[in-house]
KOLKERO-77016 format. One record per residue (C-alpha): x, y, z. Coordinates in pm, 1 decimal, decimal comma. Layout:
residues N
px  py  pz
X  Y  Z
...
This chain:
residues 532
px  py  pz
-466,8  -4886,9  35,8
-283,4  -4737,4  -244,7
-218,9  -4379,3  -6,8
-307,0  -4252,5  332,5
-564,7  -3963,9  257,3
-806,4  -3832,6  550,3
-1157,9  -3770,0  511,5
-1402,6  -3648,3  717,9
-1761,7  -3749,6  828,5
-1998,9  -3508,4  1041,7
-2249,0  -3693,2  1179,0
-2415,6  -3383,3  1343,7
-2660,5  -3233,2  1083,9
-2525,2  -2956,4  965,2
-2825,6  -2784,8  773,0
-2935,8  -2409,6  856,9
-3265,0  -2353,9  1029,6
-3352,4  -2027,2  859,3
-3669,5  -1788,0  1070,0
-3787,6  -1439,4  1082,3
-3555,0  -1405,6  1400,9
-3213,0  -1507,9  1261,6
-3318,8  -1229,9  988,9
-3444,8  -969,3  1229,3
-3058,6  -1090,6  1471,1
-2876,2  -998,7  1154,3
-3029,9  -682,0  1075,5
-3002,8  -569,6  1388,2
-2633,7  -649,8  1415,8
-2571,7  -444,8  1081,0
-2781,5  -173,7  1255,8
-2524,3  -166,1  1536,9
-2170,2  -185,2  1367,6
-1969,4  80,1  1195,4
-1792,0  -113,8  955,8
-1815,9  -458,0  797,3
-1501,6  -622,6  996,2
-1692,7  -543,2  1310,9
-2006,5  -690,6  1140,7
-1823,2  -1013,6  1059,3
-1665,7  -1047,7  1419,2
-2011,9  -935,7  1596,4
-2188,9  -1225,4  1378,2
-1970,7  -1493,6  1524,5
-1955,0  -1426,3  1854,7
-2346,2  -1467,4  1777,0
-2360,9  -1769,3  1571,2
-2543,4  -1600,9  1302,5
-2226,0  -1583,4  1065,9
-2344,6  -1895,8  888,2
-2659,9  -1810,1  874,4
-2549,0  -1505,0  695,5
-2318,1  -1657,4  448,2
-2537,0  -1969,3  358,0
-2929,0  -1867,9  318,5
-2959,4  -1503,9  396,4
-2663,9  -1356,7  201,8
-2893,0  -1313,5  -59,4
-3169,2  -1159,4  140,9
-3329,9  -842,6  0,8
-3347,5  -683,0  317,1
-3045,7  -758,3  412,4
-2797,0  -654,2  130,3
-3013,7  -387,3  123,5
-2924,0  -261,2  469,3
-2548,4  -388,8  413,0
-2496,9  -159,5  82,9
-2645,2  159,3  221,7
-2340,0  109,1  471,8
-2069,9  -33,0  294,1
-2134,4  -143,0  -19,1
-1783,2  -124,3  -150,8
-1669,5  -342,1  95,4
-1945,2  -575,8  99,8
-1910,4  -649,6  -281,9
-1529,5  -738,2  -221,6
-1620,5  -990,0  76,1
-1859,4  -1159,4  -196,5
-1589,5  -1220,5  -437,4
-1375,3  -1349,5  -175,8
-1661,3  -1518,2  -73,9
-1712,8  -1685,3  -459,2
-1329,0  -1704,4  -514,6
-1303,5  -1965,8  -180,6
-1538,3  -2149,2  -286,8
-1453,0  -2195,1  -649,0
-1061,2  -2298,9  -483,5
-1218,4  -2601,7  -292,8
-1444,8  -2659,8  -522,4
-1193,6  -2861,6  -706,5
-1069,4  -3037,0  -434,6
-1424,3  -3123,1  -284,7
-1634,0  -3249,5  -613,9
-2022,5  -3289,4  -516,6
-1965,7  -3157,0  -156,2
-2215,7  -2954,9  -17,0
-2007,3  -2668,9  161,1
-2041,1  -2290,6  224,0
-1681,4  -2124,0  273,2
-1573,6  -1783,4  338,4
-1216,3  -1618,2  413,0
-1193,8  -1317,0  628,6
-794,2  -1242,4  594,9
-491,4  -1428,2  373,4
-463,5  -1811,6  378,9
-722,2  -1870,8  650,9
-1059,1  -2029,3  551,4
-1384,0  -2148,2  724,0
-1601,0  -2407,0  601,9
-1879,3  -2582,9  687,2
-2003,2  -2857,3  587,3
-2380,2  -2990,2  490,2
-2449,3  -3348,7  653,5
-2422,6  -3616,8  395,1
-2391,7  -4033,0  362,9
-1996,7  -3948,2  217,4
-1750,8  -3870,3  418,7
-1535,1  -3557,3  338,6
-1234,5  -3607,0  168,5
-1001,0  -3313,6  352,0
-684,8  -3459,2  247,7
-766,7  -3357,6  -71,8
-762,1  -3014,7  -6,0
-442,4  -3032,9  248,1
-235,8  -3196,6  -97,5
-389,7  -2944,7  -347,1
-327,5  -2619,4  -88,4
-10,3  -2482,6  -36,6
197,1  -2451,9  281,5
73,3  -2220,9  550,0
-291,5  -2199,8  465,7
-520,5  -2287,3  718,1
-856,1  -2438,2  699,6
-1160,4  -2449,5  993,3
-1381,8  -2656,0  948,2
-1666,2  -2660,9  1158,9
-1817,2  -2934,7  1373,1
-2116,3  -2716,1  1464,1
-2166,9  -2479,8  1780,2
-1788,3  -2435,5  1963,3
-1612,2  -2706,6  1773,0
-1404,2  -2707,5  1489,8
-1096,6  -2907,3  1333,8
-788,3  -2722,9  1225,0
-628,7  -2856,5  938,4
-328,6  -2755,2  812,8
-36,2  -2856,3  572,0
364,2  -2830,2  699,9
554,4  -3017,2  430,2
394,6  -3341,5  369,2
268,5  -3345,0  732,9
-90,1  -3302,9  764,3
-193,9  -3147,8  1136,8
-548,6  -3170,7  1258,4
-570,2  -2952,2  1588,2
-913,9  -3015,3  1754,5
-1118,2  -2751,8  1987,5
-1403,4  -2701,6  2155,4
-1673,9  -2956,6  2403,2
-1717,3  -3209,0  2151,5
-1584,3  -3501,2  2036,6
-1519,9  -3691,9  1727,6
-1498,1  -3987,2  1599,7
-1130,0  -4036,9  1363,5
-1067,1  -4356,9  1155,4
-732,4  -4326,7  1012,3
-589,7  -4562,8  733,2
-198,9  -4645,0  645,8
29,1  -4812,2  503,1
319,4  -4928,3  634,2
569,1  -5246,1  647,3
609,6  -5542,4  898,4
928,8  -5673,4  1032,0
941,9  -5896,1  730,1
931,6  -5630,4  445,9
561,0  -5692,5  375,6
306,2  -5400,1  311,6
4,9  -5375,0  572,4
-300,3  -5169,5  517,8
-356,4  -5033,4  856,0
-699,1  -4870,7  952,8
-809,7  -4795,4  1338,3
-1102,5  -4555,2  1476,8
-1029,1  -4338,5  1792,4
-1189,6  -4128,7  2007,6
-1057,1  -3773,4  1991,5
-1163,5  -3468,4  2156,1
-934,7  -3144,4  2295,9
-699,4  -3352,1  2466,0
-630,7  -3572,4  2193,7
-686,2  -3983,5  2139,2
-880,2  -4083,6  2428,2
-980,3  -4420,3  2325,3
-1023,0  -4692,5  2059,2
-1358,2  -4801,6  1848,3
-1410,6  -5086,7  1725,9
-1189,7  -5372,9  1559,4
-867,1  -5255,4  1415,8
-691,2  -5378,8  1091,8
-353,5  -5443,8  1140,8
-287,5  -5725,8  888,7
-339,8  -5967,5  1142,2
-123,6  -5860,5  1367,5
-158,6  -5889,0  1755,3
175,4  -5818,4  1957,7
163,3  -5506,2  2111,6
534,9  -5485,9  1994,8
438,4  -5507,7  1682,5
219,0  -5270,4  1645,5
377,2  -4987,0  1805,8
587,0  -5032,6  1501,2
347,5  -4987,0  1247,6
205,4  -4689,1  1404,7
544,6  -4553,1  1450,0
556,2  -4537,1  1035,0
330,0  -4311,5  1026,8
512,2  -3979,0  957,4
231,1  -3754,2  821,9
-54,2  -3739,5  1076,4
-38,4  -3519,5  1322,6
-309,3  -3512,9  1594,7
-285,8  -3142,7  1794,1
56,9  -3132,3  1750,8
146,8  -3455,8  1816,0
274,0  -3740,7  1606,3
17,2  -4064,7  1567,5
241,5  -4244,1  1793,8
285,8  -3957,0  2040,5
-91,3  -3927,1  2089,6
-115,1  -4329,6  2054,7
104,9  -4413,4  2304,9
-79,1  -4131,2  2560,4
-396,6  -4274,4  2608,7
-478,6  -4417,8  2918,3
-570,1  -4740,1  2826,4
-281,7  -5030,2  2879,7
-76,0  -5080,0  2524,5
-232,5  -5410,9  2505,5
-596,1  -5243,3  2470,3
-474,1  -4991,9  2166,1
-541,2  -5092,8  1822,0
-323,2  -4884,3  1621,4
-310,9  -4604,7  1367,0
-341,7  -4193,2  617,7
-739,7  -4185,2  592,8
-924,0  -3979,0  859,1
-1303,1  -4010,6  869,0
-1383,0  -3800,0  1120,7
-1743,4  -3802,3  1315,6
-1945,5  -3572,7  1498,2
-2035,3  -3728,0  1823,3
-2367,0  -3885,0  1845,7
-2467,7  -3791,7  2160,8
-2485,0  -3492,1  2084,2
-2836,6  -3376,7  1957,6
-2872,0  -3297,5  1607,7
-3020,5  -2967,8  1475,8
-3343,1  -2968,8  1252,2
-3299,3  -3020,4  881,4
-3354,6  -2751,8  627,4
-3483,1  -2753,8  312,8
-3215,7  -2765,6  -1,4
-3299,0  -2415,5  -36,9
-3065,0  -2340,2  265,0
-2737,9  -2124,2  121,9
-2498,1  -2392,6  48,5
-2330,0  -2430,5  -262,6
-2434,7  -2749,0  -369,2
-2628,9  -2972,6  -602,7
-2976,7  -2978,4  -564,8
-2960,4  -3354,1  -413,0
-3126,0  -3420,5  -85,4
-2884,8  -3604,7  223,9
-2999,9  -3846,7  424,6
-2821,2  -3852,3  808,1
-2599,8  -4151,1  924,8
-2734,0  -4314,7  1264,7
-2424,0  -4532,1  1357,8
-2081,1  -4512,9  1405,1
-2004,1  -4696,4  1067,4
-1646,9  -4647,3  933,8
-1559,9  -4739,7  571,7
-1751,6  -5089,4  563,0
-2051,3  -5334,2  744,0
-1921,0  -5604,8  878,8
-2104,3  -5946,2  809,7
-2244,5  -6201,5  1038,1
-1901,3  -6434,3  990,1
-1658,8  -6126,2  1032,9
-1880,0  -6050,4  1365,6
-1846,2  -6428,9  1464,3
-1442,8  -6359,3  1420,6
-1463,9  -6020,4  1620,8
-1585,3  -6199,6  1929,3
-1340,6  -6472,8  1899,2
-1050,2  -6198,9  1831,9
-1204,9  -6005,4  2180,9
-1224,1  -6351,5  2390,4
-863,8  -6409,9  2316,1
-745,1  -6080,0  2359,2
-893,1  -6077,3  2721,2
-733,2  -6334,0  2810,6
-384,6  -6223,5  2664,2
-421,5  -5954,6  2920,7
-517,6  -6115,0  3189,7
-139,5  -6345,6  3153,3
66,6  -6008,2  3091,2
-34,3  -5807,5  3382,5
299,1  -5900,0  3543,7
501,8  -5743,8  3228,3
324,9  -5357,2  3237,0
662,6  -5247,5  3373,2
845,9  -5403,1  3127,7
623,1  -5306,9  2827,5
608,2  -4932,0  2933,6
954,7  -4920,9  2936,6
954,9  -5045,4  2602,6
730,0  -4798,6  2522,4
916,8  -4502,4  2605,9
1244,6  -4686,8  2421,6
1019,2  -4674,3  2125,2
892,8  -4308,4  2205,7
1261,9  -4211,3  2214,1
1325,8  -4394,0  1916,8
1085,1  -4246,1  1732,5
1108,8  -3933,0  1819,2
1501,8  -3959,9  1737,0
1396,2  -4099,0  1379,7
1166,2  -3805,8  1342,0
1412,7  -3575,8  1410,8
1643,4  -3749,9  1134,8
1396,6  -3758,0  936,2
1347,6  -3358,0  953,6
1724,4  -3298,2  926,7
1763,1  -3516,1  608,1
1507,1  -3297,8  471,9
1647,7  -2989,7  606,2
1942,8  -3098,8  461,0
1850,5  -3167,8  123,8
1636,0  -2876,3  44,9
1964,5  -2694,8  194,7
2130,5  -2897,1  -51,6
1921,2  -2814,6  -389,0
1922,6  -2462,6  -233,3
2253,7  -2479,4  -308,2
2266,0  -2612,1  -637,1
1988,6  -2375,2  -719,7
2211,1  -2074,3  -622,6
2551,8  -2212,8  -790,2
2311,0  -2195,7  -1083,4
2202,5  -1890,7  -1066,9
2600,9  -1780,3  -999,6
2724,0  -1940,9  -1275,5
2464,7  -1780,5  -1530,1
2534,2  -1431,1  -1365,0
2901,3  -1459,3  -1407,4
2890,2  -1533,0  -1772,9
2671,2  -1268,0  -1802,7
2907,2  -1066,2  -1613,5
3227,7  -1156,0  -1844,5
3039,1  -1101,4  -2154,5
2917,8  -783,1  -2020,7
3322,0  -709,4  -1962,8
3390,8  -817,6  -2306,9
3144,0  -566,3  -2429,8
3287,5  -272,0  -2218,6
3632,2  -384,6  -2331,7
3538,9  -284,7  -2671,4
3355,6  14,8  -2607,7
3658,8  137,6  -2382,3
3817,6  57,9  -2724,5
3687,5  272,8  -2931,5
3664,7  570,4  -2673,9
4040,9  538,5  -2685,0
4018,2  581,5  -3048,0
3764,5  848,8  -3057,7
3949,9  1047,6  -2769,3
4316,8  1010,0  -2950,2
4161,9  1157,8  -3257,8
3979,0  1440,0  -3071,1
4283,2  1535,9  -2837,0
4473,3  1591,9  -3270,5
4211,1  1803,8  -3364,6
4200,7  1968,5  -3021,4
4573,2  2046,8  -3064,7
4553,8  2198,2  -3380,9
4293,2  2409,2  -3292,9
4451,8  2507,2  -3065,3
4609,5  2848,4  -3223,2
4300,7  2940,6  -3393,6
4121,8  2974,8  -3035,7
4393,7  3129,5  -2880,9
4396,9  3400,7  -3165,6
4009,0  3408,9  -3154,6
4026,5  3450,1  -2774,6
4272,1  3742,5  -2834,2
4021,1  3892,7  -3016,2
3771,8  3869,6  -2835,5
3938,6  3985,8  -2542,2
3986,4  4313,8  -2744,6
3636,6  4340,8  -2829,1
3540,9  4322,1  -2482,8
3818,8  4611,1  -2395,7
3666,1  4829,1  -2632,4
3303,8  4755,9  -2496,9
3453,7  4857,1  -2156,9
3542,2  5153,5  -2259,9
3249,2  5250,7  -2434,4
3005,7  5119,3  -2190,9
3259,7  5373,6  -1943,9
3203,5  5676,6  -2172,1
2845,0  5629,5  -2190,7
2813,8  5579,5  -1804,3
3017,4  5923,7  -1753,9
2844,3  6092,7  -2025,8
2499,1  5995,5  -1872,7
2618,7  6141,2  -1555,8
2680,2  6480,4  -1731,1
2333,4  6447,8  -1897,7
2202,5  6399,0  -1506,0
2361,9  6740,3  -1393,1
2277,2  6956,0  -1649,0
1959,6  6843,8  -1615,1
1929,0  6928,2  -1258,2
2086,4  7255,3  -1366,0
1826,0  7295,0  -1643,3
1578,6  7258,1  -1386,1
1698,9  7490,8  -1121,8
1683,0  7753,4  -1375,1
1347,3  7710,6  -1527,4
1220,3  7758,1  -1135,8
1381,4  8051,8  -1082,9
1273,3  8215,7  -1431,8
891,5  8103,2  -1342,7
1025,3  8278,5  -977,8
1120,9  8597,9  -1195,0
810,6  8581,9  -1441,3
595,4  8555,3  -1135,3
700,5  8812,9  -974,6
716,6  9076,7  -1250,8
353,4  8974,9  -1320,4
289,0  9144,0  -980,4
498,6  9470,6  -1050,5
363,9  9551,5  -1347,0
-7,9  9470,1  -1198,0
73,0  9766,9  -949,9
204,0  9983,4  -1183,2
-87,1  9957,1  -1397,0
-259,7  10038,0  -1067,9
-40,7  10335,3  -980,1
-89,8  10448,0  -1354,4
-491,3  10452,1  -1305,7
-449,9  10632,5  -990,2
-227,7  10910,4  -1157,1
-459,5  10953,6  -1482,2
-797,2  11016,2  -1246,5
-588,8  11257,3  -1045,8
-470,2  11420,4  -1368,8
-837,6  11433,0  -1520,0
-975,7  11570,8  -1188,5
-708,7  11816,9  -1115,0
-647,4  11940,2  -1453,8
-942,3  12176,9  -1668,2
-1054,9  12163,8  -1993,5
-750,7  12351,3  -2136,4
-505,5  12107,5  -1990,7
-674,0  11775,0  -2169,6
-468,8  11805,5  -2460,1
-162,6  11799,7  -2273,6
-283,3  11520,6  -2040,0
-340,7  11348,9  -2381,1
60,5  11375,6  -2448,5
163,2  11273,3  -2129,0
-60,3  10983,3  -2186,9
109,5  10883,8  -2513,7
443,5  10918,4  -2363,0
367,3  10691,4  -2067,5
218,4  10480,7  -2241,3
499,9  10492,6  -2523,0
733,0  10386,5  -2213,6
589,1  10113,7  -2101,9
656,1  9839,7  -2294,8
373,1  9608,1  -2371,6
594,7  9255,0  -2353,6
717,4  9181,9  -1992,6
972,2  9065,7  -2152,9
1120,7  9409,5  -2295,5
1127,5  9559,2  -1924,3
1454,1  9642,0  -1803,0
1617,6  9402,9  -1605,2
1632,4  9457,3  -1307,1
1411,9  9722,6  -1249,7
1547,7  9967,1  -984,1
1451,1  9849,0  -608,4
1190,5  9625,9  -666,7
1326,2  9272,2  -632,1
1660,3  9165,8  -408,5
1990,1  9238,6  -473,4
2110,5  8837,0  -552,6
1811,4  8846,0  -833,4
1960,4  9139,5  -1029,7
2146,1  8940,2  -1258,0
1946,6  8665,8  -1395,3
2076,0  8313,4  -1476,2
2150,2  8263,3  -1835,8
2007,8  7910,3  -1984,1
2248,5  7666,9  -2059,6
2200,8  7438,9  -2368,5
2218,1  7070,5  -2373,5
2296,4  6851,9  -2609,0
2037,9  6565,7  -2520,6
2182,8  6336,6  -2814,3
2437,6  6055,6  -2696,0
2777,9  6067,6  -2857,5
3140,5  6043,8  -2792,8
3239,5  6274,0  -2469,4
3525,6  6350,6  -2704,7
3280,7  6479,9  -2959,4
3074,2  6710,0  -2745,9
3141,5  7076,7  -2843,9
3300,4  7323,5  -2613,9
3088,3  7622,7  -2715,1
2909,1  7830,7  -2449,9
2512,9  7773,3  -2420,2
2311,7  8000,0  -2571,2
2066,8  8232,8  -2489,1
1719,3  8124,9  -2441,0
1473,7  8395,4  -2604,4
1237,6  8590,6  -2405,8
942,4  8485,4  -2236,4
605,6  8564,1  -2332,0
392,7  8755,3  -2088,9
């Protein structure tokens, strides 16, 4: 065998037995859920998730349903959906498979039942580290296969059991290769017996071919090494026929489910499958190599029956070579610790090296920047320095300038003050002339009374012969009154109080800004007289 490389054969019928139910189950699941991760879970627990991602993904009704609810999310779970298969695809050319990924790096698949077993290691080389594929074995079972290095782990779970024939290669005590190939019985617990004839190059001591199974350093079966789960059967060492191809099978006594048509959901060309009915492995065996079988059985029988008295000695042996191996295994691991440790390492010096020369030419370059700011700065501090005067003579000026500003800025604040008070004043005075007008409005009002008064006395008392002096007295009084209110003597004799006598003068103001220095010292002049 020119590599180990597992592959795996479901016996089981894997096909999808689409109704009217499963349809009506799923609908009523979306009818139920809020959002699509609680769809996905829901349809698990109920075993309809295949259904859904195989036949009726693509159901009308369904999407319909899905979409009014969350069709965003649903069209991002079909790309996944598309982009997982398309990835194992490649690894998995002509398989029959539907796929789907519900979070990063973990992957369900399940397989349609074919006469070709399923070549998994393919998709353990071509995936990287710490993905995780399930593949499904139908109802609670599944296989867990995952990559750790260039250890391949298959973790089994669930009520069934399979059927595992794993090929190897691997060296006898004389330097010479050996194809190894052996089937087992594996279920949760692990290896619980062997099938069949093994291949072990002709090999019968027990001894022996502990050895060979001890070389193999990549199978793991849940979480055991080959020899680990070998060496932990039940059976007497004697009875094992040891253990990289896997072909795993679905165990036949289980009953198989009831084929579909090719129209089913999986992604897969339109080729129909026919189902295995034996326990085959890789070949048939003829009449001659049955004839040989027998023979190999007969002896092997009675091998047993002469050893009986050694079991002590061989399990001792046993756990020697458990120890041993497990000690080798843990070398193993530390070489390999140690050497990616070691091109780590080398990897990092690398990287150190390349940053320090980038970091000395980087210096160089700031070296001759600094440089040239030396130069530049040297120049400026000259030119500085004989500017020097010319700023302090310019500041001197400017310090002047702002003096005189001060002062003027002073003069106009004063002089704005003295515009503020005789404004004030200004105003006091025009009240108390409106004060004076007002009030000699009403005096003359009563005199012009009083004057009525007197002239219909005058008429009434006074005959015919006495009109034309009336008439002068009229003239005179009328001569003496004076017709602008303004022309009245001031004050008029008892009738307004003695602090009003002497009326305020109005003061002029010059309203126009100027030098306080400028402002004339002449007296303010007389308003003129108010109109009545």
């Amino acid at each position: 065998m020119p590599q180990e490389n597992e592959n795996v054969f479901i016996a089981e019928s894997q096909s999808l037995d689409v109704d009217e139910q499963k349809k009506n189950d799923i609908l009523s699941v979306i009818e139920s859920c809020n959002d699509l991760q609680d769809f996905i879970k829901k349809l698990k627990e109920e075993n309809l998730i295949w259904y859904f991602i195989g036949p009726l993904r693509k159901d009308e009704n369904i999407t319909g349903q899905i979409n009014l609810k969350w069709e965003k999310e649903f069209q991002k779970f079909e790309q996944s959906i598309d982009a997982t298969h398309k990835e194992l695809k490649s690894s998995l050319p002509g398989q029959n498979f539907l796929a789907y990924s519900t979070k990063d790096n973990d992957f369900k698949i399940r397989f349609e039942n074919e006469e070709k077993p399923i070549e998994i290691s393919n998709i353990l080389r071509a995936s990287s580290e710490g993905k995780v594929y399930n593949i499904s074995l139908g109802k609670d079972s599944q296989i867990t296969a995952t990559k750790k290095g260039s250890e391949r782990h298959y973790d089994f779970t669930g009520s069934s059991s399979c059927e595992m024939t794993i090929n190897w290669q691997a060296k006898d005590s004389e330097g010479n290769s050996i194809d190894c190939s052996m089937t087992v019985k594996l279920d949760s617990g692990g290896i619980q017996s062997v099938i069949g004839e093994p291949k072990f190059g002709g090999i019968t001591s027990s001894e022996e071919v502990l050895k060979l199974v001890g070389q193999n350093k990549e199978v793991f079966i849940n979480g055991k090494t080959l020899y680990q789960a070998f060496t932990g059967m039940s059976r007497s060492v004697d009875d094992q026929q040891v253990p990289a191809e896997e072909i795993f099978t679905k165990d036949p006594h289980i009953s198989p489910q009831s084929p579909t048509p090719s129209s089913s959901g999986y992604f897969s060309p339109s080729t129909p499958s026919s189902r295995r009915s034996s326990f085959s492995v890789e070949s048939k065996i003829d009449d001659e190599e049955s004839e040989i079988t027998d023979e190999y059985i007969d002896d092997d029988y009675d091998e047993q029956e002469r050893l009986k008295g050694v079991d002590e000695a061989i399990n001792e042996i046993n756990k020697l070579a458990e120890q041993r191996d497990n000690l080798s295994l843990e070398r193993d691991s530390l070489k390999s610790t140690l050497a990616e440790l070691e091109e780590s390492y080398k990897e990092k010096e690398d990287m150190l090296q390349e940053e320090l020369k980038s970091v000395k030419e980087s210096l160089e370059q700031l070296q001759n920047i600094l440089q040239q700011e030396k130069g530049q700065a040297t120049k400026t501090e000259v030119e500085y320095e004989s500017r020097g005067t010319s700023m302090q003579q310019q500041d001197q000026g400017i310090q002047a300038v702002n003096n005189n500003s001060s002062r003027i800025a002073s003069g106009l604040r004063q002089e704005n003050k003295n515009l503020t008070r005789d404004k004030l004043t200004i105003s006091e005075q025009l009240k108390q002339k409106i004060r004076e007008i007002d009030e000699l409005k009403k005096n003359l009002k009563q005199l012009q009374e009083e004057n009525k008064q007197l002239k219909q006395e005058v008429t009434k008392n006074a005959g015919i012969d006495a009109s034309s002096s009336t008439g002068q007295k009229e003239a005179k009084e009328t001569e003496v009154i004076p017709q602008n209110i303004m022309d009245w003597p001031v004050p008029i004799p008892d009738d307004k109080p003695e602090e009003q006598k002497t009326p305020l003068e109005p003061i002029k103001v010059n309203t126009e800004l100027s030098d306080p220095k400028s402002i004339s010292a002449e007296g303010p002049e007389k308003s003129p007289p108010l109109s009545k």
